[in-house]
C-alpha positions, 0 to 999 in steps of 0.5 A: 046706162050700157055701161052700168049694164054691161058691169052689172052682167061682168060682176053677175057672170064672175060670181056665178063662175066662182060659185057654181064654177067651183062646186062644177070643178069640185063634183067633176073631181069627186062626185058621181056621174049624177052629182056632176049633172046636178051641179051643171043644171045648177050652174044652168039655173043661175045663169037663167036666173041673170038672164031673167033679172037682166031681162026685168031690170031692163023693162020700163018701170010701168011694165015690170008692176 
């Protein structure tokens, strides 16, 4: 199961970065202060949002209903 685990966060941690990693990039190139703080906190939600998914899919079943 850890091995599942750790694939699914490699596969998690590798689409957020090519998402949220690129509209970072693209912002820091040509955006204004604000959009550049928008996109990070939008790079930060998706992470928090991994984090809980992880979180709840590691839970027992009876837990989670």
């Amino acid at each position: 199961m850890d091995a599942s685990i750790e694939h699914w966060a490699c596969d998690r941690a590798q689409t957020i970065m090519l998402e949220e990693g690129f509209r970072l990039i693209h912002s820091a190139r040509s955006g204004t202060p604000g959009d550049i703080r928008e996109t990070s906190l939008r790079m930060a939600r998706a992470i928090a949002a991994s984090l809980v998914e992880a979180r709840e899919s590691s839970r027992p079943r009876q837990m989670r209903e």
